[in-house]
C-alpha positions as CSV (number, residue, x, y, z in Angstrom):
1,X,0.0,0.0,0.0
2,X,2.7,2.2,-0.6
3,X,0.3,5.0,-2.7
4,X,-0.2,6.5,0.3
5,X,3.2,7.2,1.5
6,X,4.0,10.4,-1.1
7,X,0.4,11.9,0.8
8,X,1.9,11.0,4.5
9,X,4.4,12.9,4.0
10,X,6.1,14.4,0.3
11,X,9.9,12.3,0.5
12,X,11.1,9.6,2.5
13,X,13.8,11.1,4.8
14,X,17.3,9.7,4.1
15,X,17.1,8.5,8.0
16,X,13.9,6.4,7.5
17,X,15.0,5.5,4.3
18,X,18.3,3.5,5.6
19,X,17.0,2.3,8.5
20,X,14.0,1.2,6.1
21,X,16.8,-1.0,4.2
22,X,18.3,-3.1,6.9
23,X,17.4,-7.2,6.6
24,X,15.2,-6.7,9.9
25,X,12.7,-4.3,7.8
26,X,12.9,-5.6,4.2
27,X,11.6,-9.2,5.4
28,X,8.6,-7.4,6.4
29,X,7.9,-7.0,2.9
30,X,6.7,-10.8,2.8
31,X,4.7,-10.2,5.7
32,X,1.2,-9.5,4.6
33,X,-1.2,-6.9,6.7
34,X,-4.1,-9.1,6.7
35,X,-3.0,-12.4,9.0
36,X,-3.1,-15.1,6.1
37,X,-6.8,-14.7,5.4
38,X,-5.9,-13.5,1.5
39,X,-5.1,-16.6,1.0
40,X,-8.0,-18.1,1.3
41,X,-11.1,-18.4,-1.3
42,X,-13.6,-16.2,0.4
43,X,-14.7,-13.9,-1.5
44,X,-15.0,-10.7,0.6
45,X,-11.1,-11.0,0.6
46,X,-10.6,-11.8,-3.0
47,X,-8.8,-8.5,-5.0
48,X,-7.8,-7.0,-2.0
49,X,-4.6,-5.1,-3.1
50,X,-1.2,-6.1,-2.1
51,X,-0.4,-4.8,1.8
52,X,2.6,-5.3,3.5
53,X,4.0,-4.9,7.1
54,X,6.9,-3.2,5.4
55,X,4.3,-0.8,3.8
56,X,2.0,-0.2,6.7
57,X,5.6,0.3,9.1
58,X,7.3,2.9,6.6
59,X,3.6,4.6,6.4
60,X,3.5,4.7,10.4
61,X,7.3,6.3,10.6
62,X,6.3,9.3,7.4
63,X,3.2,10.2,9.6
64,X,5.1,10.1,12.9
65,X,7.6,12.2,11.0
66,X,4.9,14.8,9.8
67,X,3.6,15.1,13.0
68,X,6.4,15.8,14.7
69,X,9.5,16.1,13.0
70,X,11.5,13.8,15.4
71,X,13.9,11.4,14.7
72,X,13.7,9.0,17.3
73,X,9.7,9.2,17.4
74,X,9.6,8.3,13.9
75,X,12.1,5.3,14.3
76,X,10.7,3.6,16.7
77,X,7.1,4.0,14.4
78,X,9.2,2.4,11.6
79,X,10.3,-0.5,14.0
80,X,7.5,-1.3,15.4
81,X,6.5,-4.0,13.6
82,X,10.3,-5.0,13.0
83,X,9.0,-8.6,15.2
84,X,5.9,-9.3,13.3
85,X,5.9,-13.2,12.8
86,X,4.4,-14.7,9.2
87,X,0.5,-14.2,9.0
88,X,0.9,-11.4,12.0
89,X,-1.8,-12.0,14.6
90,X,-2.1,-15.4,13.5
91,X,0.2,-16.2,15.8
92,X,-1.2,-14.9,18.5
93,X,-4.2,-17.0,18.0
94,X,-1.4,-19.5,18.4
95,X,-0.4,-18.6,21.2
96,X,-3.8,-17.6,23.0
97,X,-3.5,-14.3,22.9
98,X,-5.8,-13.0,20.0
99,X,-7.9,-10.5,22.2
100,X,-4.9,-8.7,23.4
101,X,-2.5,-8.8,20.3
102,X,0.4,-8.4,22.3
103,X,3.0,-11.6,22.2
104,X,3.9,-10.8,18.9
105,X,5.4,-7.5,20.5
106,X,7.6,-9.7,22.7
107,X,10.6,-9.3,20.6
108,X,11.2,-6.5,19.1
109,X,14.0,-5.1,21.6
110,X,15.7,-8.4,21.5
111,X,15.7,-8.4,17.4
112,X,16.8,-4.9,17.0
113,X,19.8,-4.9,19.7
114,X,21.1,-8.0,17.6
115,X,20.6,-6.5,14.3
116,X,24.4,-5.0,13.6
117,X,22.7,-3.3,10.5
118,X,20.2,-1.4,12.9
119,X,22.6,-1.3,15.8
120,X,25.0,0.7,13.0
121,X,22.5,2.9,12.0
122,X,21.0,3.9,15.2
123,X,24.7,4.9,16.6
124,X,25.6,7.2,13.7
125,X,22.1,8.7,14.2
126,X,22.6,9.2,18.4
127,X,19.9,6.9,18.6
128,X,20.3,3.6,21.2
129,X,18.0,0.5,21.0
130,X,15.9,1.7,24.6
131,X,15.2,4.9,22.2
132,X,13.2,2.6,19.6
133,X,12.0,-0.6,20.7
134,X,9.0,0.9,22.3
135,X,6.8,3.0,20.2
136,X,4.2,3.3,23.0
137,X,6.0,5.5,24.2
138,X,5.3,7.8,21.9
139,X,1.5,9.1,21.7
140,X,2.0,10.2,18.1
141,X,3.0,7.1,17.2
142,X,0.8,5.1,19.0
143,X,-1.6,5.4,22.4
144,X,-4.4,3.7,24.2
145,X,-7.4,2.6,22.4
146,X,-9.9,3.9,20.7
147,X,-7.6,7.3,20.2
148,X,-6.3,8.2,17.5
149,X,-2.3,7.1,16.7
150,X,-0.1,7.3,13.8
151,X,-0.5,3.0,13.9
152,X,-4.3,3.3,14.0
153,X,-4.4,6.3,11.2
154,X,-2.1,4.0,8.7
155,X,-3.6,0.6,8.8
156,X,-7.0,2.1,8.3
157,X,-6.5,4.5,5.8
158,X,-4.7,1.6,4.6
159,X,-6.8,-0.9,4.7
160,X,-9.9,1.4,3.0
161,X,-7.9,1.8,0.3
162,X,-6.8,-2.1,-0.1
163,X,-10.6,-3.5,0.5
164,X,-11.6,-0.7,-1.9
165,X,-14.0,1.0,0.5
166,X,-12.2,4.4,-0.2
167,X,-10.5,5.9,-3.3
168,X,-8.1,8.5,-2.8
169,X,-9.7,11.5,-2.9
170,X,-11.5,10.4,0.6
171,X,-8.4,9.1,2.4
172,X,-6.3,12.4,1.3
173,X,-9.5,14.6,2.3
174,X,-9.3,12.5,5.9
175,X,-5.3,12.8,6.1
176,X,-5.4,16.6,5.5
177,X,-7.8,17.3,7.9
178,X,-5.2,16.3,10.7
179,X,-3.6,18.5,13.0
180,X,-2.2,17.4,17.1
181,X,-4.3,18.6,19.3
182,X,-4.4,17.6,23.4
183,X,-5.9,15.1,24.5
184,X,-8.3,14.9,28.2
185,X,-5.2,14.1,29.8
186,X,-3.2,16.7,28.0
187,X,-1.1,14.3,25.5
188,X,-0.7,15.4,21.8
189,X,-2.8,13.3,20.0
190,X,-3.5,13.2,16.3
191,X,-7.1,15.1,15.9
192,X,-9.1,16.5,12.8
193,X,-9.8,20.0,12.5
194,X,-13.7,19.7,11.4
195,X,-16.4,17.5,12.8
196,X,-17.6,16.4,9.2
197,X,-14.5,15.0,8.4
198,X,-14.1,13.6,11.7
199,X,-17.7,11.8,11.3
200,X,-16.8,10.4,7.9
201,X,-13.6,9.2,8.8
202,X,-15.1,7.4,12.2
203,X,-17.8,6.0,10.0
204,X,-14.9,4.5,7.6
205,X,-13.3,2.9,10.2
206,X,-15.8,1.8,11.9
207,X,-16.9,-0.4,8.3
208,X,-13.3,-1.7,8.4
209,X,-13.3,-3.0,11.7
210,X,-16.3,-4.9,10.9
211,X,-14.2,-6.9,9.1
212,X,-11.7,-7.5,11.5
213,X,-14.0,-9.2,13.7
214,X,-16.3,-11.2,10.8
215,X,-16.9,-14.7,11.2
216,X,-14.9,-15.3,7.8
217,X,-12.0,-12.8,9.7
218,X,-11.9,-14.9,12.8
219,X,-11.9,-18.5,11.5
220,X,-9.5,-18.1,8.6
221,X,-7.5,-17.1,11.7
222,X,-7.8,-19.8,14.0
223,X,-7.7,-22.2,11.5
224,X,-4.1,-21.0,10.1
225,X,-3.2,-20.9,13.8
226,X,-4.5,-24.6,14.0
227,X,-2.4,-25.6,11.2
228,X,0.9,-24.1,12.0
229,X,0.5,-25.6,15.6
230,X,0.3,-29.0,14.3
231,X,3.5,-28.3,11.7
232,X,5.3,-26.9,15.1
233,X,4.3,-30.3,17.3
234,X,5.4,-32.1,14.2
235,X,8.7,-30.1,13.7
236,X,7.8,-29.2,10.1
237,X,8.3,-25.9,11.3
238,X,10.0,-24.3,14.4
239,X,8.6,-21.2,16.3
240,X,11.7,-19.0,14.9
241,X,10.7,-20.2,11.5
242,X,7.6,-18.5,12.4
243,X,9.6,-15.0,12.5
244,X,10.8,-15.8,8.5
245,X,8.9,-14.6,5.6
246,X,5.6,-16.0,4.6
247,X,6.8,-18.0,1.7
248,X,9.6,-19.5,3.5
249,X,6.9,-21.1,6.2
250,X,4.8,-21.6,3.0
251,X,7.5,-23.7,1.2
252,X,7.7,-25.4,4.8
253,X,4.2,-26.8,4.5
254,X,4.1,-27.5,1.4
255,X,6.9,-30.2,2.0
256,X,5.3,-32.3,4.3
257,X,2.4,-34.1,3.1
258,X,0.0,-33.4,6.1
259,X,0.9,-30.3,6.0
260,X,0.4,-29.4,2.5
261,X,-2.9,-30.8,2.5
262,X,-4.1,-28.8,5.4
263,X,-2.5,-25.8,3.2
264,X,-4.8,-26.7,0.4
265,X,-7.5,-27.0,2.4
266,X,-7.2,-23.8,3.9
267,X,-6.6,-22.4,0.6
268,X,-10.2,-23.6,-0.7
269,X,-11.8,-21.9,2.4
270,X,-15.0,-20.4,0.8
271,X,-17.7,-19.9,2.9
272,X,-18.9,-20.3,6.7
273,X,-21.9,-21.2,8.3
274,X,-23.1,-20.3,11.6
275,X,-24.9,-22.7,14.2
276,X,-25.6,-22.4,18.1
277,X,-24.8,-25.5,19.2
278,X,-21.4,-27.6,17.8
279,X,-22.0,-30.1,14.8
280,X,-20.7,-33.0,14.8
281,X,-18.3,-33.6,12.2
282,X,-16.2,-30.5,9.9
283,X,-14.0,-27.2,11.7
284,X,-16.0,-25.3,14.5
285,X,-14.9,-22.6,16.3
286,X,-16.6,-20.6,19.2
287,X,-14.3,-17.2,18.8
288,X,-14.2,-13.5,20.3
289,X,-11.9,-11.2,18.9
290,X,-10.6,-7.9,19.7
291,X,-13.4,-5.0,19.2
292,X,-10.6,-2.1,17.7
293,X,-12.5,0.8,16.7
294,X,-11.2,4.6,16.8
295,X,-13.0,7.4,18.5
296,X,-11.1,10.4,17.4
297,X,-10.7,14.0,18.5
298,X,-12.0,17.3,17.0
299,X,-9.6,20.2,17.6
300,X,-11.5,21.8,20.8
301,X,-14.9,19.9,20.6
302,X,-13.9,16.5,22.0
303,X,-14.4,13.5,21.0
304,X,-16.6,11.8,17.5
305,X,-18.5,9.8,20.1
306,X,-20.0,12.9,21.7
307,X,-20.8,15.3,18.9
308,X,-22.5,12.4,17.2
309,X,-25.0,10.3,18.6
310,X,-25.3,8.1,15.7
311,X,-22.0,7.2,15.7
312,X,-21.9,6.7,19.6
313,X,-24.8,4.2,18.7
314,X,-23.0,2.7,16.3
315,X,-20.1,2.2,18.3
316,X,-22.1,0.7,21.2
317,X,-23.8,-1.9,18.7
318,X,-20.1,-3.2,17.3
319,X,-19.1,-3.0,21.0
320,X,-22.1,-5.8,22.1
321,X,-21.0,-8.2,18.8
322,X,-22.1,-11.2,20.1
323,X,-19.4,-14.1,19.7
324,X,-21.7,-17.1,21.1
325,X,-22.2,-18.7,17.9
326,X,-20.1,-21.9,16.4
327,X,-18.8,-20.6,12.9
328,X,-17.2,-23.3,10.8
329,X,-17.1,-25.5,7.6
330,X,-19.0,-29.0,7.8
């Protein structure tokens, strides 16, 4: 998704653009945004356009680097991701952690103090690993849910553009509408300038976490997860191979015949069905998943939520999602 980098910010600063070079960051380029469920058959995810962690991590850093002009902020936005395994948040279904999203995190530090290229970099630019490997610190970059970050701005603007909910014109008309403003406990956050905007921009994101949390979303998931477990207990793969490049665990399956069937299976995914009570028989899963919706500022009105009570419905209603039902293939 890299069309939207020239609008986050007009170049790449030579900075970014090193640090953007080193093997740590280019791998993320075969690390896809959307947790494996492109490559299944269902077709709400069929011609979504390419969108990598590489894209969405360089997009994070050029806004961070708008924003605020600071080196160090805007490094540790471009390394944020720097740990992101194969299929992303697939692993934390994996690893149980799917509603929090946070093992995944786990390494980062340890990956970029043992990166010489990074460690190289980050000396000549005064920088030290402590200054990087924790973009939360940072409320440009990123802060606590459902405000509005640099990481929360760039995946959704993102991902509008890559499920073709919004063309250009809308997401520049949303990006240009941003300033930093305080927020309630008087922390520069990201915040739009008019409530219109504001409204339409919730609204969008709101439609694209809908499809975080679908039933198609949250069992391609688990059942990836499922899979790679079983090639980890049978040591097709190993849980560093995990932190390689999608088609390097991909080539993995496909070499063990288990394995690759399960691959081709979850390839051929097509369609769910819903029941209350388990089926015998087929893949059934009984599945929350994290509710991640933004609730953004208006330069000296407040918050979306308030000044619209549609939206604040809205919000409430995607908040209550029910997760009861089994959702599987017979």
């Amino acid at each position: 998704m890299t069309e939207n980098w020239s609008l986050y910010h007009p170049e790449i600063p030579e900075f970014l653009r090193r640090l953007a070079e080193t093997p740590p960051m280019t791998r993320l380029r075969q690390v896809g945004m959307n947790c494996g469920c492109e490559y299944t058959a269902f077709p709400q995810f069929s011609g979504w356009a390419p969108y990598s962690r590489f894209d969405h991590s360089l997009g994070v850093a050029l806004i961070v680097w708008h924003f605020t002009g600071d080196v160090r902020q805007s490094a540790a936005g471009l390394l944020h991701d720097a740990a992101t395994p194969a299929f992303a948040h697939v692993v934390d279904f994996l690893h149980g952690d799917h509603l929090r999203q946070e093992s995944t995190e786990g390494r980062t530090a340890e990956l970029i103090g043992r990166s010489p290229e990074l460690q190289a970099l980050l000396g000549e630019y005064g920088l030290t690993t402590a200054d990087v490997a924790d973009y939360h610190r940072y409320p440009i970059a990123d802060n606590d849910s459902p405000q509005l970050s640099a990481d929360r701005l760039e995946y959704t603007l993102g991902d509008l553009r890559c499920y073709g909910f919004a063309g250009e014109a809308a997401i520049r008309a949303f990006y240009e509408d941003l300033t930093v403003w305080r927020d309630e406990a008087g922390r520069p956050e990201l915040a739009f300038r008019t409530p219109e905007t504001a409204c339409a921009f919730t609204e969008a994101a709101l439609r694209t976490a809908r499809v975080y949390v679908a039933d198609e979303d949250r069992f391609a998931m688990q059942a990836l997860a499922d899979l790679l477990r079983g090639a980890v207990g049978r040591k097709v793969l190993t849980e560093d191979d995990l932190y390689q490049t999608e088609p390097l665990v991909i080539q993995r399956l496909e070499a063990d015949p288990v394995s690759a069937a399960q691959w081709r299976r979850f390839r051929r995914f097509c369609r769910v069905e819903r029941r209350m009570d388990r089926p015998e028989g087929g893949i059934w899963y009984r599945i929350p998943a994290k509710l991640r919706y933004i609730d953004p500022l208006v330069a000296g009105r407040g918050r979306v939520s308030r000044l619209d009570e549609g939206i604040r419905q809205a919000q409430e209603t995607f908040l209550a999602t029910d997760f009861a039902c089994w959702i599987g293939v017979p």
